[in-house]
N, C-alpha and C positions, 0 to 999 in steps of 0.2 A: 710548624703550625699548619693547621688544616683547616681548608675553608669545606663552607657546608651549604652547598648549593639545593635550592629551593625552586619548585616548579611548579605553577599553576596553572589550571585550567578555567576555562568558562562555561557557564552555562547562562542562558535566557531566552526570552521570546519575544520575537521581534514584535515592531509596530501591528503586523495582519495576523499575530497570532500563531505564529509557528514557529514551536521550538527549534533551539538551535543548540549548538557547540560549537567551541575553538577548535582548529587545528594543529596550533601550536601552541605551545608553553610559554607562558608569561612569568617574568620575576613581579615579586609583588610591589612593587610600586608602578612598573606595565599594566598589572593587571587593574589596579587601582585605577590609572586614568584612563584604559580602554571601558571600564564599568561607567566610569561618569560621563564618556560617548558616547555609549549606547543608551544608558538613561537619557542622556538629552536627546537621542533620536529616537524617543517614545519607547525603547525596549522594556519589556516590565521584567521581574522575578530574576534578576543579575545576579547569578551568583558564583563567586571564586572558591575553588576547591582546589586543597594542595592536591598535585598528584605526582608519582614514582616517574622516575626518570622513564620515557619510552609510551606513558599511559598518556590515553587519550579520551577524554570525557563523554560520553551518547549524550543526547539532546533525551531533554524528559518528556513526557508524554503528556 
C-alpha cells in the first residue's frame, strides 16, 4: 500500500495590505485552519494552493 502525500501552500495579504506567502507546507486540514487565522486577523484574498514536494509559493503582487 502506498500513501500519497499532499503539500500545500499559502498565499494572502495581510491586514496593511501586503502580500504575503508561507514558508512551509501545510497538509490540508493545517492549511484549512491556518486560512480561518488569518481571516480572523483581518488577512483578505487566502489562498491554498497544492504544491510539489520542495516548492515554495511568491507572494502576488
Amino acid at each position: 500500500m502506498t500513501t500519497k502525500i499532499e503539500n500545500y501552500g499559502m498565499r494572502w495579504t495581510d491586514a496593511n495590505g501586503v502580500p504575503r506567502a508561507s514558508t512551509v507546507s501545510y497538509d490540508a486540514k493545517s492549511a484549512e485552519d491556518y486560512k480561518a487565522r488569518l481571516e480572523a486577523d483581518g488577512c483578505t484574498y487566502v489562498e491554498i494552493k497544492a504544491t510539489k514536494v520542495g516548492e515554495l509559493l511568491h507572494p502576488t503582487a
